[in-house]
C-alpha positions as CSV (number, residue, x, y, z in Angstrom):
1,X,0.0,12.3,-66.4
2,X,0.1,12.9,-69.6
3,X,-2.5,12.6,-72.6
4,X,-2.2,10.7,-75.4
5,X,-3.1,9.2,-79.3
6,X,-4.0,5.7,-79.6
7,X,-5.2,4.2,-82.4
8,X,-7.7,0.6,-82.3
9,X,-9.7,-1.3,-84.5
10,X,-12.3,-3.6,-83.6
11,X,-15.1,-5.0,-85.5
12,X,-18.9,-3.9,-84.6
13,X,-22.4,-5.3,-85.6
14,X,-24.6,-2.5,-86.6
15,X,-28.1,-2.4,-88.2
16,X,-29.0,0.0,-91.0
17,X,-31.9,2.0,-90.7
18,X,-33.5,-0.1,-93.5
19,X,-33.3,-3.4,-91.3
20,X,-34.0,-1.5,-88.7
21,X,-37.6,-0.8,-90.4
22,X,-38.1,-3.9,-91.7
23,X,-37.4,-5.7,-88.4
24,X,-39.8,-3.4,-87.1
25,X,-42.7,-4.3,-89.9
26,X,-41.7,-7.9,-89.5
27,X,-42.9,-8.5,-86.1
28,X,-46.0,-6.2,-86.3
29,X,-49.9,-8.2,-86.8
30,X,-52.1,-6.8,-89.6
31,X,-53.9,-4.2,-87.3
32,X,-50.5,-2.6,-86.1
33,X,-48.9,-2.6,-89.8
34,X,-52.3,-0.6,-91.4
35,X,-52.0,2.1,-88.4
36,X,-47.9,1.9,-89.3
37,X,-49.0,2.6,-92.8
38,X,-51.5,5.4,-91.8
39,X,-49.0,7.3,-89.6
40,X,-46.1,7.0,-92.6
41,X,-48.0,8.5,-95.1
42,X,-49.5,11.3,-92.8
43,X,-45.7,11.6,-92.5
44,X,-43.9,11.5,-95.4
45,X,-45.6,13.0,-98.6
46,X,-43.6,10.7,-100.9
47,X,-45.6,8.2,-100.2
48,X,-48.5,7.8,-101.6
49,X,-51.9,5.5,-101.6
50,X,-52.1,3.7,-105.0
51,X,-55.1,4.3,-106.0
52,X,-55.2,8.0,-105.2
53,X,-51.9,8.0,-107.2
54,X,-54.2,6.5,-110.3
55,X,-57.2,8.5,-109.7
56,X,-54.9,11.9,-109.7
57,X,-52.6,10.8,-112.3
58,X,-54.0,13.0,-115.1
59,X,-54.5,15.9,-113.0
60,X,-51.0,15.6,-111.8
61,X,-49.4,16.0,-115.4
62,X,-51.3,19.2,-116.2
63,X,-49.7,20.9,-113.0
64,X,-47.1,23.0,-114.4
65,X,-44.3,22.0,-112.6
66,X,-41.9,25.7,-113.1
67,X,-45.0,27.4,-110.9
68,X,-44.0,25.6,-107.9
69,X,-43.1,27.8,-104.7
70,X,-40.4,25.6,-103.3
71,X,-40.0,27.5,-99.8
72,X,-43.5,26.5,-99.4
73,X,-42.8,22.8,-99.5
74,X,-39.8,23.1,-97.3
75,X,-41.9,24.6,-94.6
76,X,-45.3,23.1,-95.6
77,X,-46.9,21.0,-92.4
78,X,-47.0,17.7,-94.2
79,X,-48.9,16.2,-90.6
80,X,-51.4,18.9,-91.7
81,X,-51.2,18.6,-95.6
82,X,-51.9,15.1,-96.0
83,X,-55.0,14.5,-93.7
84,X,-57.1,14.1,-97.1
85,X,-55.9,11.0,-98.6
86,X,-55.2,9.1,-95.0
87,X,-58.8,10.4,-94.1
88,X,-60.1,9.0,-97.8
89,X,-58.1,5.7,-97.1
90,X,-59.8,5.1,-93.6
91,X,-63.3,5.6,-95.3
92,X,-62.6,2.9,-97.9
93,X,-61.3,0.6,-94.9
94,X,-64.5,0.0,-93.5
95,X,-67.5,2.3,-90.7
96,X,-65.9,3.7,-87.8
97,X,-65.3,2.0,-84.8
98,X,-67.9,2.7,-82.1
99,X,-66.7,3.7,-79.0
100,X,-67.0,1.1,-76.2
101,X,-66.6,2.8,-72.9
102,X,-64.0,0.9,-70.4
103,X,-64.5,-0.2,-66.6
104,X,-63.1,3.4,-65.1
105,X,-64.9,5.3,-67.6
106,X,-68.3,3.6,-66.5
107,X,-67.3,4.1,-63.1
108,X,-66.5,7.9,-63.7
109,X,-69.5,8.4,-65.0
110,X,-72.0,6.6,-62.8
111,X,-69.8,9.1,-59.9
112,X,-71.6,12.2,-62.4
113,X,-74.7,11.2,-61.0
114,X,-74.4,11.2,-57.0
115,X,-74.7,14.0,-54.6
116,X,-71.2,14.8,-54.1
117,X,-69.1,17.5,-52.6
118,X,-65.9,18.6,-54.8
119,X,-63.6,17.0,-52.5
120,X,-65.5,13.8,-52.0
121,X,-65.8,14.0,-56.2
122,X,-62.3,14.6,-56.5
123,X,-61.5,11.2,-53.7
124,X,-63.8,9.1,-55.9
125,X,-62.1,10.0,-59.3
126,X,-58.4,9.2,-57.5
127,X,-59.7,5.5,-56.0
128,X,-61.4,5.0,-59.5
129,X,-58.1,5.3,-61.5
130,X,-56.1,3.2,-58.9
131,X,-58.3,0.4,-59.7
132,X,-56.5,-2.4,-62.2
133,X,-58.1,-4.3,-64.9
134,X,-59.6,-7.0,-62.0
135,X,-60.9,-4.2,-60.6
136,X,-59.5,-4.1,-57.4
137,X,-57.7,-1.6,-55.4
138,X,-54.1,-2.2,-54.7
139,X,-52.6,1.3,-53.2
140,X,-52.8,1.6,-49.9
141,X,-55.0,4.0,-48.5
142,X,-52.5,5.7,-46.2
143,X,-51.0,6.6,-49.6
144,X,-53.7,8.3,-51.0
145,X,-55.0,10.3,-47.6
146,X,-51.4,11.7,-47.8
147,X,-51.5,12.2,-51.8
148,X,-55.2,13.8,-51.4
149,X,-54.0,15.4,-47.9
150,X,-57.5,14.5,-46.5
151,X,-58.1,12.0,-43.9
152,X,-58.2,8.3,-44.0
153,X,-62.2,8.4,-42.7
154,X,-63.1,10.3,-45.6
155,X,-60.8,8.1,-48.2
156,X,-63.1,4.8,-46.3
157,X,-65.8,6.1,-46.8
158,X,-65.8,7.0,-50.5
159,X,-64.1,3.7,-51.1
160,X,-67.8,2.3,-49.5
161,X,-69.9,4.2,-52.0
162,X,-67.3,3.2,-54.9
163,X,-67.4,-0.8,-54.0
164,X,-70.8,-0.5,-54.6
165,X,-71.3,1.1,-58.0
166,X,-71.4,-1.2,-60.8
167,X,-70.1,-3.7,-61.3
168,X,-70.5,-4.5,-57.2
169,X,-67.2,-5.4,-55.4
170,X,-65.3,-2.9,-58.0
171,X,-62.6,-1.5,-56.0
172,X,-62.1,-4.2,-53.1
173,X,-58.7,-4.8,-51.5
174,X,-58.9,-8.7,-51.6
175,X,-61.4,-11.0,-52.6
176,X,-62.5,-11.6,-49.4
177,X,-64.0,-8.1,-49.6
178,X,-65.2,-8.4,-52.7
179,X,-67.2,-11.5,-52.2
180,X,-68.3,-9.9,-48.9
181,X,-69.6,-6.7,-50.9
182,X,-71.2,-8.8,-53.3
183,X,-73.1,-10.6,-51.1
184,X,-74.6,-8.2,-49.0
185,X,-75.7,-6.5,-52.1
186,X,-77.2,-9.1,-54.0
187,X,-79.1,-10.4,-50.9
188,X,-76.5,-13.4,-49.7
189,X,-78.0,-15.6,-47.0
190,X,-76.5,-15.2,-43.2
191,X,-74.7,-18.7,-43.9
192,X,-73.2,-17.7,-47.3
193,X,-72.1,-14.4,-45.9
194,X,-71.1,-16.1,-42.3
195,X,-68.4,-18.5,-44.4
196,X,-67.2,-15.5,-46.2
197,X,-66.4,-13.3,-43.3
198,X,-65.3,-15.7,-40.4
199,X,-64.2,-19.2,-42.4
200,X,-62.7,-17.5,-45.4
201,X,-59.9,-19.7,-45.3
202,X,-61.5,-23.0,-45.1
203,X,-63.6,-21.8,-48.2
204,X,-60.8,-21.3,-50.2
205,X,-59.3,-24.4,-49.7
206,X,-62.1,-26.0,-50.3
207,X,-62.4,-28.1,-46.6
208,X,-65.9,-28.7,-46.7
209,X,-66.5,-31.3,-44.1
210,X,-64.5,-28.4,-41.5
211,X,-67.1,-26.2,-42.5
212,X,-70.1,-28.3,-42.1
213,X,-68.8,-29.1,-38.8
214,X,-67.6,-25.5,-37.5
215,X,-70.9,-23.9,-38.9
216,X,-73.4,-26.6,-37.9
217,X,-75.1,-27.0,-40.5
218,X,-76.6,-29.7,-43.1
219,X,-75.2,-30.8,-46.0
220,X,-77.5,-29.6,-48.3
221,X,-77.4,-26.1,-46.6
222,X,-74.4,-25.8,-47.3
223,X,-74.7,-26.6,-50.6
224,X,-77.2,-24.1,-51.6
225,X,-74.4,-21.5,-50.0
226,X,-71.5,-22.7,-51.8
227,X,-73.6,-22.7,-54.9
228,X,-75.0,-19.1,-54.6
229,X,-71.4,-18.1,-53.6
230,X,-69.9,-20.0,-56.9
231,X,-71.8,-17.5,-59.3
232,X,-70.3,-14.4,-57.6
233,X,-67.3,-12.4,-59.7
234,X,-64.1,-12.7,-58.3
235,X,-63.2,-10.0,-60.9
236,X,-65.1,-7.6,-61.5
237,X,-63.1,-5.2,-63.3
238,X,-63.4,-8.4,-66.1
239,X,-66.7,-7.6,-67.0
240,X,-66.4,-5.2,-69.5
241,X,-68.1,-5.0,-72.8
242,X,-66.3,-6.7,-75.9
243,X,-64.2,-4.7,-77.7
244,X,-63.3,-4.9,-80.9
245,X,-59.6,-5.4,-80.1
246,X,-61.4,-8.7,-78.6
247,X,-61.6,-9.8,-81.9
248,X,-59.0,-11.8,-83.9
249,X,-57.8,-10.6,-87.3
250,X,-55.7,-13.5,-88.9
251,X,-52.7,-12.7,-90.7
252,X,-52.8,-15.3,-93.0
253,X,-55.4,-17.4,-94.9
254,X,-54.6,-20.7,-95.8
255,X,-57.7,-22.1,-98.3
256,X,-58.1,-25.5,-99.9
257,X,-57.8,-25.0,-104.0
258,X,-58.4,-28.0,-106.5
259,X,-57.0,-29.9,-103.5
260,X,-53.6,-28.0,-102.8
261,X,-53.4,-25.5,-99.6
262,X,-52.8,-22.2,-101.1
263,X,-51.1,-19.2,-98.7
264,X,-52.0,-16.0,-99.0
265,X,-51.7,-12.8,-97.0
266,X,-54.4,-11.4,-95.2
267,X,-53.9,-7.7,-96.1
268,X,-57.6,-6.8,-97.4
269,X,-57.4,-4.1,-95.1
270,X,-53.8,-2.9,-96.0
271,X,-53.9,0.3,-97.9
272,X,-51.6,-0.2,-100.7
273,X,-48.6,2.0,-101.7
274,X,-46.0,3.3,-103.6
275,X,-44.0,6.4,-104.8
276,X,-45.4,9.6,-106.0
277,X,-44.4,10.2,-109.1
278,X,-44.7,13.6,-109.0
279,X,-42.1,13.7,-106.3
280,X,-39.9,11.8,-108.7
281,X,-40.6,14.1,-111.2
282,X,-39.7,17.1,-109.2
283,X,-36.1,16.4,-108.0
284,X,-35.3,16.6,-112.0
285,X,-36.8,20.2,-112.4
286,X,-35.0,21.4,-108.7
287,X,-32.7,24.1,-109.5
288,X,-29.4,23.3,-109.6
289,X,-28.1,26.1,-107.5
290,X,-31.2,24.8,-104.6
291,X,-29.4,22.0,-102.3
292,X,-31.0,22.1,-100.0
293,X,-35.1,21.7,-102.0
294,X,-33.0,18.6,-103.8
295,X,-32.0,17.0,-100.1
296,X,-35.1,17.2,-99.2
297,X,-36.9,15.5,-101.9
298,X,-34.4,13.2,-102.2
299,X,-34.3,11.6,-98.5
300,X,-38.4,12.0,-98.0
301,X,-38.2,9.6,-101.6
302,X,-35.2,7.3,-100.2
303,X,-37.6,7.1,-97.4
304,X,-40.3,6.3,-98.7
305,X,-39.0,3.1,-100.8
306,X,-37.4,1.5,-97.8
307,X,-41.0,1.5,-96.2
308,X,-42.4,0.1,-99.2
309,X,-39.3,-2.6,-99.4
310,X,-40.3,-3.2,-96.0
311,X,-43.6,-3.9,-96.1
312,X,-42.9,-6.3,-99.0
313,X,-40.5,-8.1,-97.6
314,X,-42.8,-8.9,-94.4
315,X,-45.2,-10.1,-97.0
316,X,-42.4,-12.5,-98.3
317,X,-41.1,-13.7,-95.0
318,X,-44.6,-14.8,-93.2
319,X,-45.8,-16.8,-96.2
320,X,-42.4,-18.1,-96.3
321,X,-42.8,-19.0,-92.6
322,X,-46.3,-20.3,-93.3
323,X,-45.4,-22.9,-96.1
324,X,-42.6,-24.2,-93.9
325,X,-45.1,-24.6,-91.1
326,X,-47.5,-26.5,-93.6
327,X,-44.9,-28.6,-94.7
328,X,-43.7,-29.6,-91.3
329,X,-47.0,-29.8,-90.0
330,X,-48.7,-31.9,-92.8
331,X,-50.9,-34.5,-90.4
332,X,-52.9,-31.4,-88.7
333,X,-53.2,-29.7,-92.7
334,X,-54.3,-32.9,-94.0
335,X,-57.4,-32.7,-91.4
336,X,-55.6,-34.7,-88.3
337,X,-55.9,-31.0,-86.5
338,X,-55.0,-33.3,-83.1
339,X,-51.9,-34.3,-84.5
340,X,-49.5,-31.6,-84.0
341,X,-45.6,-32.5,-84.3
342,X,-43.3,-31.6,-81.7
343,X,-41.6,-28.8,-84.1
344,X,-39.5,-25.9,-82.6
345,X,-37.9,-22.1,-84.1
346,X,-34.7,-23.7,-85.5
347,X,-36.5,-26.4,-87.4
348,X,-39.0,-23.8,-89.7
349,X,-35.3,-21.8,-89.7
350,X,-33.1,-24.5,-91.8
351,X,-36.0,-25.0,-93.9
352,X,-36.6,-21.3,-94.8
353,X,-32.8,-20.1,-94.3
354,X,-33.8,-17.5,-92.0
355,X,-32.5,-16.9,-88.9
356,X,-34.5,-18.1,-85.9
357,X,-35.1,-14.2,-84.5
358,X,-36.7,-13.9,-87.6
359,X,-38.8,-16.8,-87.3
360,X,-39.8,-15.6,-83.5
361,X,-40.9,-12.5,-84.7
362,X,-42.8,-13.5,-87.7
363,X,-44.7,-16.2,-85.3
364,X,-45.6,-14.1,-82.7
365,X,-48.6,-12.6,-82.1
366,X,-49.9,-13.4,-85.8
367,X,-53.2,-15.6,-86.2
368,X,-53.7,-18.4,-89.3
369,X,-57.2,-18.8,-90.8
370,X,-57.3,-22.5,-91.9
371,X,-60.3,-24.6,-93.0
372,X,-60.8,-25.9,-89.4
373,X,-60.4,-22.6,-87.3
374,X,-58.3,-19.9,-86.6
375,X,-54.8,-20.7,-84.9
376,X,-51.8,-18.7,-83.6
377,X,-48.7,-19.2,-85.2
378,X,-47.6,-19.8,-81.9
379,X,-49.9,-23.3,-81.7
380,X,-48.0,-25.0,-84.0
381,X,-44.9,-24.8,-82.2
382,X,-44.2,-27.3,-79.4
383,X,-41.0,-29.7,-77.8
384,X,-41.1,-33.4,-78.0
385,X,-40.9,-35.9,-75.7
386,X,-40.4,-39.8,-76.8
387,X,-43.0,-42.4,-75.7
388,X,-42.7,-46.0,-74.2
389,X,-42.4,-47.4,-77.8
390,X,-40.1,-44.9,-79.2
391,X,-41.7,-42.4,-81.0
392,X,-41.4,-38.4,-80.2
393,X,-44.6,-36.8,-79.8
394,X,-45.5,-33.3,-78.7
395,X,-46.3,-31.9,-75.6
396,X,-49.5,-30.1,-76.9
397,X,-50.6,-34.0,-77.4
398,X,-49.9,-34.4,-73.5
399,X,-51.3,-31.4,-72.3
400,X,-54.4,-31.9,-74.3
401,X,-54.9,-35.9,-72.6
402,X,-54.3,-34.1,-69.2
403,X,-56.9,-31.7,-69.6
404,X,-59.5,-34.3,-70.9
405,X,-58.4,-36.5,-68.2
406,X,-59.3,-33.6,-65.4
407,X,-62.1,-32.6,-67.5
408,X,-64.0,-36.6,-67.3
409,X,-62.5,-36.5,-63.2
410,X,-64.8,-37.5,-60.5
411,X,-64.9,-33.8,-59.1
412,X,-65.9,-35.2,-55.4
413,X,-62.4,-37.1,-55.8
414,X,-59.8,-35.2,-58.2
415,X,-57.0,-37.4,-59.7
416,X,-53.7,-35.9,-57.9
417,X,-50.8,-35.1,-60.0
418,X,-49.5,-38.9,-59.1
419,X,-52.6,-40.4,-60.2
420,X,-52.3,-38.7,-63.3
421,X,-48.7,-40.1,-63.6
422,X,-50.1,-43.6,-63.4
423,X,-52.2,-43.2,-66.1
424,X,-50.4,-41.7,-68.4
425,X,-48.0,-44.6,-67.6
426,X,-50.3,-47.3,-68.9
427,X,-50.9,-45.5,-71.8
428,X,-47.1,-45.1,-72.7
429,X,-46.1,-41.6,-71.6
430,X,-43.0,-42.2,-68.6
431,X,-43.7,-38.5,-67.3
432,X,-42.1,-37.2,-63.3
433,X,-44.8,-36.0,-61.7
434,X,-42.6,-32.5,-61.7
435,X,-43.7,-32.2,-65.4
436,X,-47.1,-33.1,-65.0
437,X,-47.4,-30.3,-62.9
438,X,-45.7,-28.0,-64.7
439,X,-48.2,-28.4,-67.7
440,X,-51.0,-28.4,-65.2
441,X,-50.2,-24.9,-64.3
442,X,-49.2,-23.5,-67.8
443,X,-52.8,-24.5,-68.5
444,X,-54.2,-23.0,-65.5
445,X,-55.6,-25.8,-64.0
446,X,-55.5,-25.7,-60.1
447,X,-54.0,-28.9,-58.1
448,X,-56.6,-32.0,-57.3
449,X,-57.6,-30.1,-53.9
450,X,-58.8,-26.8,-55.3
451,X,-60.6,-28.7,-57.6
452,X,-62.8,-30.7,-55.5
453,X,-66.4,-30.1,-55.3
454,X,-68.2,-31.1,-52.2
């Protein structure tokens, strides 16, 4: 078979590095675009923190520029070079952050403190890391005797001694366990810890009169169990410290000024940028014979705009997104914060011109600061469904009348999902009870049965 020559053309959608960036910028919050910011001008020495750039500017003229030892910039360490001005930036942004210490490393260290062998140590550090962010233990412990090569009566019995560090019930294999654990350690009665261990099921399913029957016991006995078992943790590994990263940094601030909602980007925290002129000035005193210096400076400065263009440009697009969202929105900005329109991507698109990826990244994740609370982008988004008389309305309006409805309940008789039909029937909302539980559960809120209190 012989080779041969063919020729083809065919069209192809490519993205230049510069929309490559600013996608990138676009669909970053505030606290992700300053760390962006930091690592870029640790990076590139082009850029350049305005107001070191005015502080400097004298001193920079007086440098005389035919001293300068090109081979030194071309193999300077610029990650090393320009730790001053990011390290001056991060002082002006506000006191460190302290260091809050996370579930495993409060386990680790409460581990420093027992009378351990090395390889009972080293079995308590492995279970501690296999623990997830509920804290409980999902490897099997066949898997770690054969990782560790020790066995499976020594992996039990370190698992013990972890499940009852603190937080208690850190590191159980189901909650059973870890209600179990919790119990016997915060000094359960014989009936809490007897529904726990034998009638587990019937507990979780909240069959109350079974119990009272199968355990013999009164009504107000059980009760005082259920009650006592209620304020256990079902997840432990939850009960870490707040973090600052629990915090929410808007992106935006919308204020009220001479009665007109003014739009402006949160960025207090931004350092701002630009070029270095002395980098502009030096690709006109390169000599002419050195390509390879001229290159250099040349893409570092190329480089350096684009990220400034960039982070511009994001500045543009979100308060462009924000004022569309005003606009659309103008009950819940006039103070109706209830009345949210059933508004979706494409709609803030034709009113911006921007194309609906553009719109998803520029909502998502990002937090508004408004005069009646701080809201996710994301809130003011929601389908429509029309009413008895008509009229479309959002499904945030429905949700929120569902949970007040469950809220107001009779929690010794739950409304079912079909009850919950019926009422939203008489108040003009034809719903299947299909959607009614679907919103139920994107809110989290168990079915009539699990909600029952006895």
């Amino acid at each position: 078979m012989m080779n041969k020559l063919t020729q083809s053309l065919e069209q192809r959608q490519k993205f230049l590095p510069k929309q490559i960036l600013e996608t990138v910028l676009l669909q970053m919050n505030s606290i992700d675009l300053e760390q962006k910011i930091l690592e870029e001008l640790e990076k590139n020495p082009a850029l350049e923190l305005q107001e070191i750039q005015e502080s400097d500017s004298e001193q920079d003229l007086e440098e005389p520029l035919e001293e300068i030892d090109w081979e030194e910039i071309l193999n300077f360490d610029y990650d090393e070079g320009i730790k001053g001005p990011s390290d001056r930036s991060r002082k002006n942004l506000g006191a460190p952050i302290q260091h809050v210490y996370t579930a495993v490393e409060r386990l680790l260290d409460q581990i420093t403190y027992l009378e351990l062998s090395e390889k009972n140590r080293k079995i308590a550090e492995v279970i501690i890391w296999n623990i997830d962010e509920q804290g409980y233990l999902l490897t099997d412990l066949e898997l770690l005797s054969d990782r560790l090569k020790v066995g499976i009566k020594d992996i039990e019995k370190m698992l013990q001694i972890v499940q009852r560090l603190d937080p208690p019930g850190i590191g159980a294999r189901d909650l059973q366990e870890c209600l179990l654990i919790q119990l016997e350690l915060l000094g359960g009665n014989n009936l809490s810890i007897n529904i726990i261990k034998n009638f587990f099921d019937d507990f979780a399913n909240r069959r109350f009169e079974r119990l009272e029957n199968k355990l013999n016991c009164s009504k107000e006995e059980l009760n005082e169990s259920l009650k006592f078992i209620s304020h256990l943790n079902p997840k432990p590994g939850e009960g870490s410290p707040t973090t600052p990263a629990d915090y929410i940094l808007p992106d935006l601030i919308v204020e009220e000024v001479d009665g007109e909602l003014i739009v402006a980007v949160n960025d207090g925290n931004i350092p701002e940028i630009g070029i270095s002129k002395k980098y502009k000035n030096l690709i006109g005193n390169v000599p002419s014979e050195n390509d390879e210096v001229k290159k250099f400076l040349h893409n570092k400065i190329e480089s350096a705009k684009w990220f400034v263009q960039a982070v511009q440009q994001r500045q543009i697009n979100i308060v462009k997104v924000m004022k569309a969202i005003i606009s659309r929105q103008d009950l819940f900005f006039s103070g109706e914060i209830t009345q949210v329109k059933p508004m979706i991507l494409k709609d803030i698109a034709e009113m911006t011109e921007l194309d609906i990826s553009t719109i998803s990244r520029v909502t998502r994740g990002k937090y508004v600061q408004t005069p009646w609370g701080v809201f996710e982008l994301k809130h003011f988004f929601s389908d429509g469904i029309m009413n008895q008389s008509g009229e479309e309305v959002s499904t945030n309006l429905i949700k929120s009348r569902l949970k007040s409805i469950i809220e107001n309940e009779d929690k010794k008789d739950p409304i079912s999902d079909d009850g919950m039909v019926e009422i939203l029937q008489n108040e003009g909302f034809s719903l299947a009870r299909r959607t009614i539980a679907k919103y139920r559960n994107q809110m989290k809120i168990p079915v009539a049965r699990l909600r029952r209190i006895f």
